[in-house]
N, C-alpha and C positions, 0 to 999 in steps of 0.2 A: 527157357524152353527152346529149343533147338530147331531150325528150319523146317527139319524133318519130320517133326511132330507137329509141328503148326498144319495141320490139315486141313480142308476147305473141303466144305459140302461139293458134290458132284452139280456140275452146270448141265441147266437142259441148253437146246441150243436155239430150242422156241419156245415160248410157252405153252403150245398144242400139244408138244412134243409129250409131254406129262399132264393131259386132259385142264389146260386152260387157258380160258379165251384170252388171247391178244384186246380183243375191240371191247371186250369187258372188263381187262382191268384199264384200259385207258378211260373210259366212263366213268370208273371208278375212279380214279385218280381226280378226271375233270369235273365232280363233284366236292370228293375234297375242298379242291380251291376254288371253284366257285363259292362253299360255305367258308369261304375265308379262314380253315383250318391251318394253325401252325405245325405242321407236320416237319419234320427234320429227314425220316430216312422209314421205306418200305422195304418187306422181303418177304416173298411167297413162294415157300418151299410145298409139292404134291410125292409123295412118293422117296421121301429123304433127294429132291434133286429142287437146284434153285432153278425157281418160275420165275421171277420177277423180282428185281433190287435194283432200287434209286434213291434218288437224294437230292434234297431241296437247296438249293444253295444258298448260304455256303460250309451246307452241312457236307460231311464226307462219311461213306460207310466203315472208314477204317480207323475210323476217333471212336476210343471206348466213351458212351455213352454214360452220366447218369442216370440209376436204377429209379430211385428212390423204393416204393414196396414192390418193384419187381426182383428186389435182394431177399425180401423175405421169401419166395419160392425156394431160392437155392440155399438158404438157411435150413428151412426142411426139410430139404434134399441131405444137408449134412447129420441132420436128426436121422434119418431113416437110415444114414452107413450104420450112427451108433447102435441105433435098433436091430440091423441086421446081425453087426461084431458083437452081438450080447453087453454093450459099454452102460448099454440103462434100457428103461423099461418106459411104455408112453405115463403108465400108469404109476413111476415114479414122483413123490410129494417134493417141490422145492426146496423142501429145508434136508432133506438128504445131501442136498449139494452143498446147501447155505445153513448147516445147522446155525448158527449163532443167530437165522430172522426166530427160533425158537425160543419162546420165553422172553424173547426182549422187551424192555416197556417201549423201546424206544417202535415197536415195531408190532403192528393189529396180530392178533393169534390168528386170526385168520387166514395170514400169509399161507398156514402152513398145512391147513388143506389143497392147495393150489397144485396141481397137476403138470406133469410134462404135456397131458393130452388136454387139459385146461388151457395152457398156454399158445400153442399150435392149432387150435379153433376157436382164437380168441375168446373165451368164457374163463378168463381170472377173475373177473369181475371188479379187476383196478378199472381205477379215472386216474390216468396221467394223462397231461397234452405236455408240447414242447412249449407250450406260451406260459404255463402255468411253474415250468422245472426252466433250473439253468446250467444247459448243458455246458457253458462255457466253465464254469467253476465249480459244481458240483460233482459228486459220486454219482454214477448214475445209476449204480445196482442198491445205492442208500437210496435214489430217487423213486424207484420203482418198489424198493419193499418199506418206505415210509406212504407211499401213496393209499388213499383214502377211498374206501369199495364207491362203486356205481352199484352194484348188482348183487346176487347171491353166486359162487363160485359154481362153475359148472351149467349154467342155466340164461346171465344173462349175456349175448355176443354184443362184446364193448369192440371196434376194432382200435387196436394199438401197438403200433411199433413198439412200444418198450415191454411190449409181451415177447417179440421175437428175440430184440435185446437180450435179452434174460436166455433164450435158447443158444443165442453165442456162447454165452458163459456157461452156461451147461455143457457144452459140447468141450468147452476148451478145459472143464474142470475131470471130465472123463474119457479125455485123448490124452491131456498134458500139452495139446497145440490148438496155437491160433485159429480161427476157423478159416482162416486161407489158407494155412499151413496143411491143415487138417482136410481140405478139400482137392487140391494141387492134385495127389497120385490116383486118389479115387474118382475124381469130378472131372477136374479141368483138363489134364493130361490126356485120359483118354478120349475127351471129344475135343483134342485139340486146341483148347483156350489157353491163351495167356493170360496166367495168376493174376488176377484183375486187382487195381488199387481198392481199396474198402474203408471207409471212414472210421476210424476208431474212436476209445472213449483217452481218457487221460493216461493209461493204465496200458493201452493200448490192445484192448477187446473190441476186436472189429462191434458196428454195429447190427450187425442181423438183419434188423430191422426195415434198413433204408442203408445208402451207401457207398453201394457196388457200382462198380463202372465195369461195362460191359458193351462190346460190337455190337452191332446187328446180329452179325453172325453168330454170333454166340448165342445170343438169347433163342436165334433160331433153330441151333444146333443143341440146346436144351428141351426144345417144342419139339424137336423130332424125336432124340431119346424116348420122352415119354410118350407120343403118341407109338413108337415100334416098342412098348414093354419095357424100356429101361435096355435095350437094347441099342450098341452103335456102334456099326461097321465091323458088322457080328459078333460083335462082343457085349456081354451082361457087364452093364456098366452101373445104372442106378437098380436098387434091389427090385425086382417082378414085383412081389408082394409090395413094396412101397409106394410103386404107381399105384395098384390097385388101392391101398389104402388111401393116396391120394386124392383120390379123383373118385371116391366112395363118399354120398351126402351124407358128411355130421350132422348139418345143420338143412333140414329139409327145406328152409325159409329163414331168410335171415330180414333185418328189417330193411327199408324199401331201400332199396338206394337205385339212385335216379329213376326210370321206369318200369325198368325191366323187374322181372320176379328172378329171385337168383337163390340158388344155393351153396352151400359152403363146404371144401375138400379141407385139405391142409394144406393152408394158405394159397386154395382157386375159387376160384369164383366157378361155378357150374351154371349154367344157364338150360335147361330141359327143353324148354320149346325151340330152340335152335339147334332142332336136332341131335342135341345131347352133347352140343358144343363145353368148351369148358375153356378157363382162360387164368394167365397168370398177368394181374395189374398194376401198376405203376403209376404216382400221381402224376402230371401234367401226360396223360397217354403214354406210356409206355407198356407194351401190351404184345404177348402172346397168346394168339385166341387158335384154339387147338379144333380142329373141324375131325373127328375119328372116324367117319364113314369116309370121306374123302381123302382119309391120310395124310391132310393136309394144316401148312400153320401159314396163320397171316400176321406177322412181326412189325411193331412197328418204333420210331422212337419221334417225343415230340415235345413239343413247348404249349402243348393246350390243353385247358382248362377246362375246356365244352366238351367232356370227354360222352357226354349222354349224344352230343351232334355226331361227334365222328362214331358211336356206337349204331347209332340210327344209321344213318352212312353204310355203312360195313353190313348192317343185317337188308338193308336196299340191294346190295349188290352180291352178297354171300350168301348162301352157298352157288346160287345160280351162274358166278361168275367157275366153276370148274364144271367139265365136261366130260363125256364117253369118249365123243370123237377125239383122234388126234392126227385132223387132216392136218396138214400146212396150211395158215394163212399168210400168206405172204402180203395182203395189203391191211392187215387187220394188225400185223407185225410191226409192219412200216408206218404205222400211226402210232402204234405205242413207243415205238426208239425215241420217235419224231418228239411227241409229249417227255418221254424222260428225257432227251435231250434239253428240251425248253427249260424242263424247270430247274438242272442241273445248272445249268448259265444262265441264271435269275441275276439280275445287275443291280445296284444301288443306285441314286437318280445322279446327275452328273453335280459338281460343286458346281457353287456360287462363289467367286472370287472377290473379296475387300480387298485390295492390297493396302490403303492408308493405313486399316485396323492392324492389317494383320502386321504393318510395318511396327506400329506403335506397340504390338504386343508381343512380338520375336524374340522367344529366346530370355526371358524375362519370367519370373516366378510370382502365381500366385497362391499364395498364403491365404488358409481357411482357417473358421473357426471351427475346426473338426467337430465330426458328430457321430456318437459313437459306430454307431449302424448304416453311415455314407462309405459305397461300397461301389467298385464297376458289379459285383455281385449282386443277382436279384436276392429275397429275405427266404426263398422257397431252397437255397443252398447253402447262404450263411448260417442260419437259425439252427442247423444242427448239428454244426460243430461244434468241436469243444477248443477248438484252435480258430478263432473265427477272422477273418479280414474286418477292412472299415477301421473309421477315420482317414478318409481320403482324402490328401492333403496336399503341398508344392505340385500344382502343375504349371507345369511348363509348355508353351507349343511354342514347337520349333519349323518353320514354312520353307519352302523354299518352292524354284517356281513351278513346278507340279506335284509337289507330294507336301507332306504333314505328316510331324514328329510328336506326340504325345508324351510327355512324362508325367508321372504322380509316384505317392508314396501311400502304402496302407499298412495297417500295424502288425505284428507276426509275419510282414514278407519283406522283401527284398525291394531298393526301386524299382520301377515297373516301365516299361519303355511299349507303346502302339505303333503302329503303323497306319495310319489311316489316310484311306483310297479318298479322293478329289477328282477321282478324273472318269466315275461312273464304274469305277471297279472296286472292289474289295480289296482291301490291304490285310496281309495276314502277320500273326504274330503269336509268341507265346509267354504267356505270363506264369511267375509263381503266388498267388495270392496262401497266405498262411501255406497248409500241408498239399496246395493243389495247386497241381500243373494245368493249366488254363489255356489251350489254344485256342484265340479271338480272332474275328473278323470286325474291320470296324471301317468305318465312313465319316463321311463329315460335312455340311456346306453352311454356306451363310444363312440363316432368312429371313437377313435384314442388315443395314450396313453396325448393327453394333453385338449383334445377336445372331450364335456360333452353338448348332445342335450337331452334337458327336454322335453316332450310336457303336455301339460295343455290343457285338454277339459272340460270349462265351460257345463255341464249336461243339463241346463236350456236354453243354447244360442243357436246361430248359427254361431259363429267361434270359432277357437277353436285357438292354437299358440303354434309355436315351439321357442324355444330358445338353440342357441349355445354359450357355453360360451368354449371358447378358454383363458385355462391361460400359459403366457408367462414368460417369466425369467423377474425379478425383482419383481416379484409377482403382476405383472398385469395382470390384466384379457380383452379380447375384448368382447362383447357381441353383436352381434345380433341376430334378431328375427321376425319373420312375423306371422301374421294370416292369417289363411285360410278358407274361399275364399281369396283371395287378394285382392290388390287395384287396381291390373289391370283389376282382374276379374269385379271388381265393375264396373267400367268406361264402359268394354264391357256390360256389362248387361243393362246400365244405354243409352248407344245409340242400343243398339239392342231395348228398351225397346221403343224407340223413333223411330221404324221404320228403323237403319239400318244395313244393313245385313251381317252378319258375312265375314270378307275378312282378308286375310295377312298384308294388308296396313292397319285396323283398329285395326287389333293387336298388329302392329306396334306403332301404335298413342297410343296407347292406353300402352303398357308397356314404352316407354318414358314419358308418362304423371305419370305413378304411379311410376317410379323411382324417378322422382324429388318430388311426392309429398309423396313418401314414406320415406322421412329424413324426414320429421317431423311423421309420423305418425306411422311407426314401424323402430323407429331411430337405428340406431348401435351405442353404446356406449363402454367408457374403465369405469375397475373398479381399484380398487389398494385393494388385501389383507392384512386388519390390521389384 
């Protein structure tokens, strides 16, 4: 796409300027991090013009972001071109597309009631999870029409990314293209995006579902489209009629997830007592929350898992935080630069220097006993490719006398080269792990003279991971390592998200459930230095 077309939402020059408050969103913000929220990057667009955009360091607003089901909004965005070009009907049966799931034994007859307007209000009434299917070697359109009902078709809302899946494929079976191909001249072009990378399956059908990497700005210049009509920069861009179908309650009540009572569009979340607010979600927070009286979006992209905290949060200080007035504050201003300045040059703590260890280990390779799923990558970005990193393996650190050289190897990529900060700063770098471009920030110090914690923050992700490497006498090394969020965190998330409510004893269950299943997925390994 061409300089030209890359266009940028219009800048206020205050936040007043377009009705809001300077001193309230820095409240806001200094809540956030007092609840110890991972937050990556904000944007608060009033009126199609940006109020407010920052970023936590050493995040940057201009690295396309992982979606994960914030891909599924713009999967239904590409539903709703085909509905518009007459390409298929909502009320089109799956096996129209897929006749051969018809008559199969291999395959429930049931398939083939299932709906295009089934699928896009989640009621197919499949049970697939990703723990259950193997995205790295299977078909995943055999995984989804072998899959085993929860529910009665139509009736009961299962939510599942491989419902949207399946909308890919649909899309690409009645265009003849890709669904980024297929979105490029209708979608992206005219709100100025670059054709965003999109995870695919083996086959190479984007996955709908989860995926998309996407700016800030983008997601935010999605949240305005729909809240002006599908309208952008005068132009009818997404169809009238498909907002409105959008953001019309399917599902009057869907079941509890986290506290809030919520309703269901195609593929939003609708919230009624928040003033008729409505929002497009993403797991670790990723989140367009569309405010229509106020003409306003609040965008965000993040690495947490407390997404019921930072909700609470946001309805604390939203809508209250936009205004009538739009005097100048100029000291109400001057505190908000002040805070987004701060957290923009957020610093890592300064290193700890060994020189003996690090003499005896310079430059020198240590050899693991690989483990399939040891990865710089958390389990919440490997686990749903089908080209996956891990078995991480030959590292090497390379010292000298202010900086550190990192090297390793993971399987499906290339060697892998860090740079990591010692001296209270971040060191940047870019990796290719399997099908993905990975630009990291990473760190490093001693804390202790034989025991060496790296951290590694994938820039574009939502976890990030520490590793300790512990070397022992006879020149063995122990090594483990976790991502953060964790796997526990995940699980809590994962029944909170199901309706149930935060307790001691689900903490419980829930940190013995991720210990055990955390040997496979952030393994502890030995290494032996040659």
């Amino acid at each position: 796409m061409s300089e030209s077309v890359m266009t940028r939402l219009p800048r206020a020059a205050t936040p007043e300027e377009v009705g809001v408050s300077s001193r309230a969103v820095e409240a806001f913000l200094h809540d956030c991090d007092r609840l110890g929220l991972n937050l990556h990057t904000i944007m608060i667009t009033r009126g199609g013009k940006v109020a407010v955009e920052c970023a936590w360091a050493p995040f940057d607003l201009s690295i396309p972001h992982t979606m994960f089901s914030f891909s599924k909004q713009v999967t239904s965005i590409a539903i709703g071109f085909c509905v518009d070009e007459g390409l298929l009907s909502l009320d089109d049966p799956v096996s129209k597309f897929f006749p051969y799931a018809s008559g199969s034994q291999k395959h429930d007859t049931r398939n083939n009631a299932i709906t295009v307007y089934d699928l896009i209000t989640q009621r197919s009434g499949k049970n697939i999870s990703i723990f259950t299917t193997n995205n790295e070697k299977n078909e995943w359109l055999n995984n989804w029409l072998a899959a085993p009902f929860k529910g009665k078709t139509g009736e009961s809302w299962n939510y599942l990314s491989e419902n949207i899946y399946m909308l890919s494929r649909i899309v690409t079976k009645v265009s003849g293209q890709g669904l980024t191909e297929f979105l490029t001249p209708r979608l992206f072009e005219p709100l100025g995006i670059e054709t965003p990378y999109w995870e695919h399956d083996h086959n190479g059908f984007n996955a709908g579902g989860w995926g998309a990497f996407l700016k800030t700005e983008d997601m935010a210049k999605i949240g305005v489209c729909f809240l002006q009509g599908g309208v952008y920069d005068g132009r009818q861009v997404i169809p009238a009629d498909w907002i409105r179908q959008s953001t019309t309650r399917h599902l009057q009540k869907v079941p509890p997830t986290f506290t809030d009572p919520l309703s269901y569009g195609f593929q939003l979340f609708i919230q009624p007592e928040f003033r008729g607010t409505y929002s497009f979600n993403g797991l670790y927070t990723q989140f367009d929350i569309m405010y229509p009286e106020y003409d306003a979006v609040l965008t965000c992209t993040a690495g947490e898992l407390r997404e019921a905290d930072f909700l609470h949060n946001v309805h604390k200080h939203f809508p209250g935080i936009f205004t009538k007035a739009t005097e100048a504050d100029a000291e109400g201003f001057a505190l908000l630069q002040a805070y987004e300045q701060k957290i923009a040059e957020r610093k890592p703590p300064m290193a700890r220097r060994r020189p003996e260890t690090e003499t005896k280990i310079n430059g020198r390779t240590i050899r693991t006993t690989a483990r399939k799923n040891a990865s710089i990558l958390g389990s919440g970005n490997n686990f749903y490719l089908y080209a996956r990193a891990g078995k991480i393996n030959d590292f090497c650190f390379k010292f000298t006398e202010d900086s550190l050289q990192v090297e390793f190897s993971e399987k499906n990529s290339p060697p892998a080269v860090i740079k990591v900060g010692l001296d209270g700063e971040y060191q940047y770098s870019e990796l290719q792990l399997a099908e993905l471009k990975v630009p990291v920030a990473s760190y490093g110090t001693w804390v202790s003279e034989n025991v060496f914690k790296l951290v590694v923050v994938p820039r574009n992700m939502a976890q990030y991971r520490e590793f300790y490497f512990r070397f022992l006498p006879m020149d063995v090394v122990h090594i483990s390592s976790r991502a953060f969020p964790t796997i526990k965190d995940t699980f809590e998330f994962y029944l909170q998200f199901n309706g149930m409510k935060p307790s001691k004893l689900l903490s419980g269950v829930c940190a013995t459930a991720a210990a055990v299943l955390g040997l496979g997925v952030d393994p502890n390994f030995y290494g032996v230095i040659k």
